[in-house]
C-alpha positions in Angstrom: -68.3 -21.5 -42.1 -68.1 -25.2 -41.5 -65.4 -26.8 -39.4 -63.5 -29.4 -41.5 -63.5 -33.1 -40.5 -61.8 -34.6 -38.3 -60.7 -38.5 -39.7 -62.1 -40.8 -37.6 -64.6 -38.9 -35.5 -68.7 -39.0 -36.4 -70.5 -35.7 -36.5 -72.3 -36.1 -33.1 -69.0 -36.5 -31.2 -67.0 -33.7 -29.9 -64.2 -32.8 -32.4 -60.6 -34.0 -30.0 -58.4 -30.7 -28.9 -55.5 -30.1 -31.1 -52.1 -29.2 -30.1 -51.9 -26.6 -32.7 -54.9 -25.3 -31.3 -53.7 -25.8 -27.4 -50.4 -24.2 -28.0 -52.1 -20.8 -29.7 -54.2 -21.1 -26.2 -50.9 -21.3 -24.4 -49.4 -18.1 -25.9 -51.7 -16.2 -25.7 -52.2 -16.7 -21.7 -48.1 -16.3 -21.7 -48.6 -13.1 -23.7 -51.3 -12.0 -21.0 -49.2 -12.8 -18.2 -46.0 -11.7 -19.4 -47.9 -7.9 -20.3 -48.7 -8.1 -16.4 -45.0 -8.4 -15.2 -43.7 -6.1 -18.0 -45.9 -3.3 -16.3 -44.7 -4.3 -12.9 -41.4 -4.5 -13.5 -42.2 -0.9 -15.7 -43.8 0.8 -12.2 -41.0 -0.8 -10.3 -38.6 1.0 -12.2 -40.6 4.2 -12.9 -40.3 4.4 -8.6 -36.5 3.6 -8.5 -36.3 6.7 -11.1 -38.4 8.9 -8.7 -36.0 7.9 -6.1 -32.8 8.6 -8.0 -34.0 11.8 -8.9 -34.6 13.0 -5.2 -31.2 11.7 -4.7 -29.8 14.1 -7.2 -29.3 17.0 -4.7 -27.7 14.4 -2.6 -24.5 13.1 -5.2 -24.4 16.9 -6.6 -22.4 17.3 -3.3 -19.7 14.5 -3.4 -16.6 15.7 -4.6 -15.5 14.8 -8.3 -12.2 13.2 -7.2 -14.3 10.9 -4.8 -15.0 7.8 -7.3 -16.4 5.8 -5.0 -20.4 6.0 -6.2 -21.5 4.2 -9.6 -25.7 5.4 -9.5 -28.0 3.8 -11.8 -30.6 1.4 -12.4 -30.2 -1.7 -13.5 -33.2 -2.9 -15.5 -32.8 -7.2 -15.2 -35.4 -9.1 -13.6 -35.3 -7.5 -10.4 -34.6 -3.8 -11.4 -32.0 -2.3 -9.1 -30.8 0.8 -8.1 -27.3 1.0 -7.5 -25.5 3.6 -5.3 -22.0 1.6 -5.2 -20.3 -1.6 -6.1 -21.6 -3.2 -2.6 -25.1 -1.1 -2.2 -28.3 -1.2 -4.0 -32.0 -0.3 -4.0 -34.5 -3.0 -4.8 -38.5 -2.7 -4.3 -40.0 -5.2 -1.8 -42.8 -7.8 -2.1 -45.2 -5.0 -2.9 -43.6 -3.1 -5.3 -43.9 -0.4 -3.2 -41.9 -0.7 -0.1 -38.1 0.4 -1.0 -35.4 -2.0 0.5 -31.8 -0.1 0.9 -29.7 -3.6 0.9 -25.9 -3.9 1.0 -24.1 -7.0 -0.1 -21.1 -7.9 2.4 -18.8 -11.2 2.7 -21.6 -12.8 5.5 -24.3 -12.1 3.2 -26.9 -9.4 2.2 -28.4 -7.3 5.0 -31.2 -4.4 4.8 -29.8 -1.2 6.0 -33.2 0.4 5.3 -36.5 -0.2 4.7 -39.6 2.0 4.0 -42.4 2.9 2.0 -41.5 6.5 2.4 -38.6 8.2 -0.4 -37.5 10.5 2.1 -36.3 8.3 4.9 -34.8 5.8 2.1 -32.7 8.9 1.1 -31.6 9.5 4.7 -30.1 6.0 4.6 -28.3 6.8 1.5 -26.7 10.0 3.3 -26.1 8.7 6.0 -24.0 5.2 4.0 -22.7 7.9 1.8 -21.3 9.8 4.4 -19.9 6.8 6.1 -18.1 5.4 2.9 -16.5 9.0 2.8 -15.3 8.4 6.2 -13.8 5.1 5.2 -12.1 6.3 2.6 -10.6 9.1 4.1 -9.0 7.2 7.0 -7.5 4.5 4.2 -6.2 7.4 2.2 -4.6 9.5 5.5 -3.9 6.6 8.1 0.1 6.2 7.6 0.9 2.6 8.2 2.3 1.5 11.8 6.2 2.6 11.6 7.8 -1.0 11.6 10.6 -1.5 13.9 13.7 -2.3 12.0 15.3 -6.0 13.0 18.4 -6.1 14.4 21.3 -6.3 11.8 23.2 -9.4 12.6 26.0 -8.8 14.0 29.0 -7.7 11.4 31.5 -10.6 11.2 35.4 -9.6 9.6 35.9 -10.4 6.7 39.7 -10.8 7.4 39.6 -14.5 8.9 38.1 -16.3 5.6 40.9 -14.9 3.6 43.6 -15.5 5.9 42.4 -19.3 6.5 42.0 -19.1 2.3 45.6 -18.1 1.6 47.1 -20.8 4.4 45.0 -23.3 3.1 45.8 -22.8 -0.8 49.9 -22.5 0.4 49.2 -25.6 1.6 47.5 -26.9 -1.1 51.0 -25.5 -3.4 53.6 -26.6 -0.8 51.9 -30.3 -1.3 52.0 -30.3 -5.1 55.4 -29.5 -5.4 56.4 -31.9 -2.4 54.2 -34.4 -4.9 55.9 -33.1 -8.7 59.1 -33.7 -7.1 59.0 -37.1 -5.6 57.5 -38.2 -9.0 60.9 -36.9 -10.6 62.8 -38.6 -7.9 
């Protein structure tokens, strides 16, 4: 198979790197490298799902008027195991070190941290357990009894309509003092 000519280039000379033939080089070291983080991000989530499995026992408990708890895993760039709005699950740097993490107003702060399943699914019972808490002193508190302000005092209601009928016999009195001088 012979390699066609290039214009302008002699035989002896090395044939000049086309872009076609760089961008082919390109994809293919993208394909390679993307395979790699497709099979992280596949173990990554393959240990999230062992985790939310041994935290099956664990939700089979809460009560199904408690609607607190949305589990599942998010599968995004950084897969995520959620166990509420505010509280997720997230691998560490390497891939194997779970990271409990709960988003407040301050910031994000690690509640937990371990390579082992078990103690990352004490954390979750014990944050469960403490959102029940919350929840139930929201719903039972009653709210501080608020002391009633002082009424202002009554006033009667006769004086403005005595002062209303003088005044508007005055105001008649002086209109027909004024029709009869104009007759006059």
């Amino acid at each position: 198979m012979s390699e066609p000519e290039t214009s302008g280039t002699h035989p002896g000379q090395p044939r000049p790197v086309r872009l076609r033939d760089a961008l082919l080089r390109a994809r293919i070291e993208a394909a390679d490298r993307t395979g790699v983080v497709v099979d992280l991000r596949d173990a990554e989530v393959a240990r999230l799902e062992i985790l939310n499995d041994a935290l099956d026992p664990l939700f089979a408990q809460v009560p199904d008027q408690i609607d607190l708890f949305d589990r599942g895993i998010s599968q995004g760039d950084t897969p995520r195991l959620w166990i509420d709005v505010v509280a997720h699950i997230v691998m560490g740097r390497d891939k194997r070190m779970y990271r409990f993490v709960q988003d407040t107003r301050f910031g994000r702060i690690v509640l937990a941290e371990s390579h082992d399943t078990a103690m990352i699914v004490e954390a979750v019972t014990d944050y469960v357990a403490r959102r029940m808490i919350e929840r139930e002193r929201a719903m039972v508190i009653a709210p501080e009894p608020q002391v009633p302000a002082a009424a202002p005092p009554r006033r009667s209601r006769l004086w403005p309509f005595v002062f209303g009928f003088v005044l508007g016999a005055a105001a008649l009195f002086g209109l027909a003092v004024l029709a009869v001088l104009r007759n006059w």
